[in-house]
DOKE-817493 format. One line per 3 residues: their letters; for each residue x, y, z of C-alpha. Coordinates in steps of 0.2 Angstrom, whole numbers, plus 5000, padded with zeros to 4 digits. Example, Ala and Ser with C-alpha at 12.3 -4.5 7.8 and 13.67 -1.06 7.14 Angstrom:
REM residues 2
as	5062:4978:5039 | 5068:4995:5036
END
This chain:
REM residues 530
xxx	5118:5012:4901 | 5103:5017:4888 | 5091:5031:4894
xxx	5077:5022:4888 | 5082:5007:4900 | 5084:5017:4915
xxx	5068:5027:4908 | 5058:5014:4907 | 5062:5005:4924
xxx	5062:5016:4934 | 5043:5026:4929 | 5037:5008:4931
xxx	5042:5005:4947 | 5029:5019:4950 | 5019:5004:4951
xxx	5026:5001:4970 | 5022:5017:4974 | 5002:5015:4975
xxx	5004:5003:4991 | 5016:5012:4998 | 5008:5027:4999
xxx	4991:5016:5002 | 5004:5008:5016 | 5008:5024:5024
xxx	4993:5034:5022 | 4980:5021:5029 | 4992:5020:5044
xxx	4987:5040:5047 | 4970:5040:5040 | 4963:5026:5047
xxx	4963:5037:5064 | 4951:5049:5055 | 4941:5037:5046
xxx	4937:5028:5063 | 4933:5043:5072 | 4923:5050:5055
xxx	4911:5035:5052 | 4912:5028:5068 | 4921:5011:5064
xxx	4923:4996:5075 | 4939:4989:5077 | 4932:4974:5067
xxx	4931:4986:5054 | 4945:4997:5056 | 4956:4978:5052
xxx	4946:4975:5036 | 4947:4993:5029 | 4964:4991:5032
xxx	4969:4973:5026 | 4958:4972:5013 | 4967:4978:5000
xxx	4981:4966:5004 | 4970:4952:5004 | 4959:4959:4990
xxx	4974:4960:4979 | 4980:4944:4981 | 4968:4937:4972
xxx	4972:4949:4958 | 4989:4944:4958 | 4984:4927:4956
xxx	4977:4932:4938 | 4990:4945:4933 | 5000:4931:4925
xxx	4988:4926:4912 | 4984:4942:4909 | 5003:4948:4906
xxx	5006:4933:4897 | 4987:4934:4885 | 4989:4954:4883
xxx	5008:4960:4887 | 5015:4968:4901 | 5009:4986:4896
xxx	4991:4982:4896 | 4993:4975:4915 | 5003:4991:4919
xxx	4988:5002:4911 | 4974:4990:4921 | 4982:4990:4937
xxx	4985:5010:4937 | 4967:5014:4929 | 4957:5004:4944
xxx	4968:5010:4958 | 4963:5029:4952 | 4943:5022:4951
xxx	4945:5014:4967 | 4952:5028:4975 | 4939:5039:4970
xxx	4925:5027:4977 | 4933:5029:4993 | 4935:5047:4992
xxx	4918:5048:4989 | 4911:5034:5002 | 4900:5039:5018
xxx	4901:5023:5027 | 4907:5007:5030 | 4903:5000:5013
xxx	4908:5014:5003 | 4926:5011:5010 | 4926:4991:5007
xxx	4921:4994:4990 | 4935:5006:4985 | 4947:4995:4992
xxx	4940:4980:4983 | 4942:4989:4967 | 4958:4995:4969
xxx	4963:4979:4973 | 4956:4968:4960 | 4941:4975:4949
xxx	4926:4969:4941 | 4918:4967:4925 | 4899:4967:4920
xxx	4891:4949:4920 | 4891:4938:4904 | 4884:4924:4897
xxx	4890:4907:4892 | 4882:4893:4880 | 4878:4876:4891
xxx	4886:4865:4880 | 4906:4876:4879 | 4914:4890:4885
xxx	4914:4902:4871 | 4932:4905:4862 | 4945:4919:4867
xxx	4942:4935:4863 | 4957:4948:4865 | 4945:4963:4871
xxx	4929:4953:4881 | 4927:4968:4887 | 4919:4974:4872
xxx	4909:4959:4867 | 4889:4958:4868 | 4881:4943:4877
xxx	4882:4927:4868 | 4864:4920:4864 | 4859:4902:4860
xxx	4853:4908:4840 | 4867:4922:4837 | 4881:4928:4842
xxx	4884:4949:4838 | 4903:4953:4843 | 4900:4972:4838
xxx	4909:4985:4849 | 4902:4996:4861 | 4903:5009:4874
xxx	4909:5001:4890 | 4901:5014:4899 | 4884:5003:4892
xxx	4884:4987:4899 | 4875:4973:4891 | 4863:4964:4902
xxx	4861:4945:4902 | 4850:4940:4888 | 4851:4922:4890
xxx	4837:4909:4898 | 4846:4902:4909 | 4851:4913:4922
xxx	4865:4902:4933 | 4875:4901:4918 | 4881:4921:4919
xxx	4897:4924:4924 | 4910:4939:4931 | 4923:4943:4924
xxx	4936:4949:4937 | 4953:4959:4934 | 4967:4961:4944
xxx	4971:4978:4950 | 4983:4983:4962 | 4990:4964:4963
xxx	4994:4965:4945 | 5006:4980:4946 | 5015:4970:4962
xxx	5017:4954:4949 | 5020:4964:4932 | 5031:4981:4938
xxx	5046:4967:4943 | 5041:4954:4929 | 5044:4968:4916
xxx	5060:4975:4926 | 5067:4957:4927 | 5063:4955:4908
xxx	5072:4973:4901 | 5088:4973:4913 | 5103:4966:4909
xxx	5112:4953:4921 | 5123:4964:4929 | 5111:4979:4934
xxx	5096:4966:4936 | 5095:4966:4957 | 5099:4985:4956
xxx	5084:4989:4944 | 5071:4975:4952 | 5075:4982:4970
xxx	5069:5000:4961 | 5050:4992:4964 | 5053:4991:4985
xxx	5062:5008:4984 | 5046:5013:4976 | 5038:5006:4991
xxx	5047:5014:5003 | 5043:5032:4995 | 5026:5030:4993
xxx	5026:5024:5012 | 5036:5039:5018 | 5025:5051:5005
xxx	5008:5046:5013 | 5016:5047:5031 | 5022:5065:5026
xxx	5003:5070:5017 | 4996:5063:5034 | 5005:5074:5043
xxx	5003:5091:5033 | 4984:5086:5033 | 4982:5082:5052
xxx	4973:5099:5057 | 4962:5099:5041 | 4945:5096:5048
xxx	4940:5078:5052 | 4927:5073:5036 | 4939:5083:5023
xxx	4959:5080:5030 | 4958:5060:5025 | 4949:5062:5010
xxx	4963:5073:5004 | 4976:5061:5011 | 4966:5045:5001
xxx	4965:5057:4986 | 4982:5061:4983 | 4985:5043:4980
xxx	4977:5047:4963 | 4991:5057:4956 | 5006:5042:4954
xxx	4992:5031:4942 | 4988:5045:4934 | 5005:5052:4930
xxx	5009:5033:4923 | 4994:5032:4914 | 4999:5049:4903
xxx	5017:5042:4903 | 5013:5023:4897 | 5014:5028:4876
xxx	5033:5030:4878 | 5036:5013:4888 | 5044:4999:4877
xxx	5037:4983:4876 | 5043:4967:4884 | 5057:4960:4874
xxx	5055:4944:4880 | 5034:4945:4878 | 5036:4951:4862
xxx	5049:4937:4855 | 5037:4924:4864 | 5021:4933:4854
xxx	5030:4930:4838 | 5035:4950:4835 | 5053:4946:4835
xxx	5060:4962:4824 | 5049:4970:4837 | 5059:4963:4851
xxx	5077:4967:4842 | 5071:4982:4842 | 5067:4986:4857
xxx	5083:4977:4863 | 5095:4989:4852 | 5085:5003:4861
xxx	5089:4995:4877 | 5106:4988:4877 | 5125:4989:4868
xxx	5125:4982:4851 | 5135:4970:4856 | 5124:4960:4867
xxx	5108:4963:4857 | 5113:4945:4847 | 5118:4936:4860
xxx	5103:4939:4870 | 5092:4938:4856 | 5098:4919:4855
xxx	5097:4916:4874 | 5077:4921:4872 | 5075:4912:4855
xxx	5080:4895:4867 | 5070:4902:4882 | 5054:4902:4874
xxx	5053:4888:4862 | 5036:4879:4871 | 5033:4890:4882
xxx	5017:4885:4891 | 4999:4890:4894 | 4995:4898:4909
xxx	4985:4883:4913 | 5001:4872:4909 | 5012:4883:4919
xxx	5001:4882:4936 | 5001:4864:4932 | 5019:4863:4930
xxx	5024:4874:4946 | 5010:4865:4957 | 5017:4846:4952
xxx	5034:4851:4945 | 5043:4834:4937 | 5061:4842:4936
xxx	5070:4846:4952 | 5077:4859:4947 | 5058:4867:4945
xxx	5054:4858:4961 | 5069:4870:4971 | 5063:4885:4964
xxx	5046:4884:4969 | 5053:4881:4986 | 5064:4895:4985
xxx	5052:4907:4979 | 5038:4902:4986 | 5046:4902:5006
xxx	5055:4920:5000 | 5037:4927:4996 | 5028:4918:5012
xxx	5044:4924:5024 | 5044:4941:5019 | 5028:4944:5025
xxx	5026:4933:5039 | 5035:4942:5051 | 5023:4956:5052
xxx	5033:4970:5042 | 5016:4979:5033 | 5007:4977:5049
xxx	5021:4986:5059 | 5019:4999:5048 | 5001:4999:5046
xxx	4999:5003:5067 | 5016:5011:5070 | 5006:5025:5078
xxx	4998:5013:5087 | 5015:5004:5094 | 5024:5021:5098
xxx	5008:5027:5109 | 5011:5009:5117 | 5029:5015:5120
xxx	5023:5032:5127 | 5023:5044:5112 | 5008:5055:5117
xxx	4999:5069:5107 | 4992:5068:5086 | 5010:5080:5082
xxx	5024:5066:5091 | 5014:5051:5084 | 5016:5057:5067
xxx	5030:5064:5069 | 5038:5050:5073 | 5031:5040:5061
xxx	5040:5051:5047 | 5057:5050:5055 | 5057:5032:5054
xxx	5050:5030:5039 | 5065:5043:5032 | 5076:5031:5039
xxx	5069:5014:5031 | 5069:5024:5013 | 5088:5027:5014
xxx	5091:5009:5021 | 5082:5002:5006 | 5091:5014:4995
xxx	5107:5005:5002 | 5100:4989:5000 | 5097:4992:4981
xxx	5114:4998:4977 | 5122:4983:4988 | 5112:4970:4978
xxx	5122:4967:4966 | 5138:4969:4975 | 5138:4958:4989
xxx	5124:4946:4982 | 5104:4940:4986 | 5111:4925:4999
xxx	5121:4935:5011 | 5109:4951:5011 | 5096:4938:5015
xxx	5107:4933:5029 | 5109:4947:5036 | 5091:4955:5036
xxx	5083:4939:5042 | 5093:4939:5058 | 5092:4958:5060
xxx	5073:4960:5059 | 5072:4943:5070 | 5085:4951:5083
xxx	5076:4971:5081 | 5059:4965:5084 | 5066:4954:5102
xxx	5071:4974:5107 | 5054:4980:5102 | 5044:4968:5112
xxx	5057:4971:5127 | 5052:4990:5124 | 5034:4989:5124
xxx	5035:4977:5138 | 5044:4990:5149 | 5036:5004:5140
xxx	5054:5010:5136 | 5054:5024:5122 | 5072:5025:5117
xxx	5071:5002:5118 | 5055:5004:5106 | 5062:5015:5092
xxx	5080:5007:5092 | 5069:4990:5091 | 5058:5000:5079
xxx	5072:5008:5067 | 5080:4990:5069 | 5067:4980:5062
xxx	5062:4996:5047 | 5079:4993:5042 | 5086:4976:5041
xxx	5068:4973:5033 | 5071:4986:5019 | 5089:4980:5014
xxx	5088:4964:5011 | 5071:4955:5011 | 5060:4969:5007
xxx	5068:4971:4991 | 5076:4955:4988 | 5059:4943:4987
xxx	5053:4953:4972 | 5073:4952:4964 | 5073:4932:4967
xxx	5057:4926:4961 | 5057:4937:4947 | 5074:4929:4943
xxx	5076:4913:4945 | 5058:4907:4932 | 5060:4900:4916
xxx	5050:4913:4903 | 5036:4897:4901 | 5034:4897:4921
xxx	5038:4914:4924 | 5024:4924:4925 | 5010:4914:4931
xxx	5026:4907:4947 | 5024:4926:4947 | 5005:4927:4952
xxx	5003:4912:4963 | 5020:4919:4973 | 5012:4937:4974
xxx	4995:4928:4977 | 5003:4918:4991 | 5012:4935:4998
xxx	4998:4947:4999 | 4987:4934:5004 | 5000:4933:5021
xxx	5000:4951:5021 | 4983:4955:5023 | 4981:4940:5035
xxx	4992:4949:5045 | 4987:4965:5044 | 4968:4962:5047
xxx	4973:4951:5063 | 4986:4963:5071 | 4974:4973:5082
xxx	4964:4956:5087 | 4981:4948:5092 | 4989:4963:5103
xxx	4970:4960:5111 | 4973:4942:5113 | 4992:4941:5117
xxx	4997:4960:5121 | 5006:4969:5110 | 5025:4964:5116
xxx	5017:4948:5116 | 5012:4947:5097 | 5029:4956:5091
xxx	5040:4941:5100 | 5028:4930:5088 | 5034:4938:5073
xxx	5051:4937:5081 | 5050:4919:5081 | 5045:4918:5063
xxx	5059:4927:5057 | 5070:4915:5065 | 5064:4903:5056
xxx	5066:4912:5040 | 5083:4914:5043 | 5085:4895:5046
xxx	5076:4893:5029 | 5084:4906:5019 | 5104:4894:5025
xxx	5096:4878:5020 | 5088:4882:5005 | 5090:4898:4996
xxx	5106:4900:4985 | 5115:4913:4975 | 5108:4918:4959
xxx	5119:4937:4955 | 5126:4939:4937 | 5114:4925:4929
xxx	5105:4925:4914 | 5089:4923:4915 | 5092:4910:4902
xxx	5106:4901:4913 | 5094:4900:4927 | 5085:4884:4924
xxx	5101:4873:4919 | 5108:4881:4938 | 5093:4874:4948
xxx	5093:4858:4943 | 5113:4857:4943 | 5110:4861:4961
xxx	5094:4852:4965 | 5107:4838:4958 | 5119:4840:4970
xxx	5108:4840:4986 | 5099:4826:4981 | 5117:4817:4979
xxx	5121:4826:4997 | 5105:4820:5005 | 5109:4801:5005
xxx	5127:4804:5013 | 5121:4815:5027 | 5109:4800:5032
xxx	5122:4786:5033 | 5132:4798:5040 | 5119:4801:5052
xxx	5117:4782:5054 | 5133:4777:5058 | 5136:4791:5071
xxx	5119:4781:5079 | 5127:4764:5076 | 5145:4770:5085
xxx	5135:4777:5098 | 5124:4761:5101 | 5141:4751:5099
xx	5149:4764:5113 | 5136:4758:5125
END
């Protein structure tokens, strides 16, 4: 295995690393941050969901972007506005101050800009640096972004904003890149990297929370937000050295490029052959415009599966309440009895040890025992730990709560924690892949920050046992999903991946018309039996 492989995979799944640590150190500072500015709970539930939600939207765009500009210039976007927005809420004195930090981090914002009435004006590769279009002339000299043009044009209504996507970029392009560089056999290994990444930013803002519970109140959570600064930073420095997509650059027409960041990558061996299965791949690859069209009324069935598949993965992952578990898990062990700043916190680090190494072991198992049964297995453990952690907060049982609790951590993180990035990153075409991508992140932190925004209301509503057993029975029923629908994909191509959905999508629609007359006659027999 190349150093510059493993090099290269494993600085970006720094990218993971910025909402976990946002994860685990909003779970801590949002204590402070309430008591500091005096938030209501209604406030306390958008500070913290709204990055999630925020960020959805970002990952809706981080697609196009990948696809227009490469996947090192979304790397480079999403770290530099996660350090902008993390300063604005470092620096933030009230409600507004936070939202708006957590809205940039999230997704990011340009200046407004111009557009003539009759067209939309051409592409531009850096818009960025363009001065206003006017109805007479059109200057396209560069300047300082730090100067913004304002809106020259006589028509107000027609100015636009340009938005780009922050945080919800790095969650579509840090396993989109990985997926691309890895070879078959290591891909799951190397994707699963990202939700390890998670995990250890989680456990690294529950540890920073901890060693800055006694600062005093208006400094201690600035210090916890403001270390959030250091991973983006680091990969910002570090982002020269990182390789190019292969796959990207083939697709862009740079294909000695490409070789040669395969030979850099891989055994010499394999560079033909793969150079081959990408040449095929990419031949009409489709706009991002094409691509959403395609995904949203696919016309191949094997297109129409993996939708299904990828898009109920990203929607299940999230839908049985894992971020907002770990978002209030102080909250949930003062439920179960856990008294005093020290225990709460203390707790909190033990099991967020524990869910690191379980997604350490669900990486390294990936590719050995396969997506389908680790699916398997973590959909019916996090269903079966969350039942114990609503019987433990019902009887306000420690010991119940934290087996429940350590349950549910780590049945999440070694299987569907990691796996939903590993599949959908997987089983796209190159023309669909990174815009299915974006609309399956969009879908995924959109869920997420639902979640998490409406935890607190819920327990109000239901009780907190009460909203737990909800989230139980949804991931039932992702279980269910995951047997009917989702199938093995381990030691694939990337290339292969297409021809194998619709050889399967094949073979349940010739299944389907056998299990109804099946069904039938067992009706007819049953009717005749009478």
């Amino acid at each position: 295995m190349r150093a510059l492989l493993l090099a290269s995979v494993c600085f970006t799944s720094l990218l993971g690393a910025l909402l976990g640590y946002d994860i685990g150190i909003v779970s801590g500072a949002i204590v402070f941050i309430t008591k500091d500015m005096s938030l209501s709970t209604w406030q306390a539930e958008v500070v913290v969901g709204s990055l999630n939600l925020v960020s959805a939207f970002g990952a809706l765009l981080a697609g196009s972007f990948a696809d227009r500009f490469g996947r090192k210039a979304a790397i480079c976007l999403a770290n530099a506005l996660f350090v902008f927005g993390t300063l604005t809420v470092v620096l933030s004195y009230g409600f507004s101050g936070l939202l708006a930090g957590r809205i940039l981090m999230g997704f990011g914002a340009a200046y407004p800009r111009p557009r003539s009435p009759q067209h939309w004006p051409p592409p531009h590769p850096h818009p960025h640096l363009l001065r206003p279009r006017t109805h007479d002339a059109c200057a396209c000299s560069v300047i300082p972004p730090s100067q913004p043009p304002k809106c020259s044009s006589t028509h107000p209504t027609q100015c636009i904003i340009l938005l780009f996507p922050g945080v919800g970029c790095g969650f579509v392009v840090g396993p989109l890149y990985t997926a691309e560089l890895s070879p078959p056999e290591r891909r799951g290994m190397f994707t699963s990297l990202f939700e390890v990444s998670i995990g250890t930013g989680i456990l690294l803002g529950y540890l920073v929370a901890y060693v800055c519970r006694d600062m005093p109140l208006h400094i201690g959570w600035r210090v916890m937000v403001g270390c959030g600064g250091v991973p983006p930073l680091v990969s910002l420095l570090l982002l020269a050295g990182l390789p190019e997509s292969p796959r990207f650059l083939w697709a862009a027409g740079r294909r000695q490029q490409a070789r040669g960041v395969l030979q850099r990558v891989m055994d010499p061996a394999e560079v033909e052959a793969c150079c081959e299965e990408i040449d095929a791949s990419v031949v009409g690859a489709a706009a991002p415009r094409d691509a959403l069209r395609a995904l949203l009324s696919p016309r191949s069935r094997g297109v129409r599966l993996m939708v299904v598949v990828g898009l109920g993965l990203t929607v299940s992952q999230q839908a049985n309440g894992s971020e907002a578990v770990v978002y209030y898990m102080p909250a949930i062990l003062q439920g179960a009895g856990v008294r005093g700043r020290d225990g709460l916190l203390g707790f909190t680090v033990l099991v967020g040890v524990f869910r690191t190494l379980c997604i350490l072991a669900g990486a390294l198992l990936v590719d050995r025992v396969g997506r389908r049964p680790l699916l398997l297995a973590s959909t019916a453990g996090v269903a079966a730990s969350l039942a114990l952690l609503a019987a433990g907060l019902w009887r306000s049982t420690l010991w119940l709560t934290l087996l429940g609790l350590c349950g549910f951590m780590g049945a999440y993180a070694i299987g569907i924690g990691p796996l939903n990035m590993v599949v959908i990153s997987e089983i796209f075409p190159f023309r669909l892949r990174a815009v299915a991508m974006s609309l399956a992140l969009f879908l995924n932190r959109l869920v997420s920050g639902a979640v998490a925004s409406s935890f607190l209301s819920l327990t109000e509503m239901l009780s907190a046992e009460g909203t737990i057993l909800l989230f139980a029975i949804i991931a039932s029923l992702s279980w269910l999903f995951v047997l009917r629908r989702v199938p093995e994909t381990r030691g694939r191509s990337l290339e292969e991946m297409e021809a194998y959905f619709e050889q399967l999508a094949d073979e349940q629609s010739q299944l389907t018309p056998l299990l109804n007359e099946r069904g039938a006659g067992n009706t007819n027999s049953r009717g005749s039996a009478r």
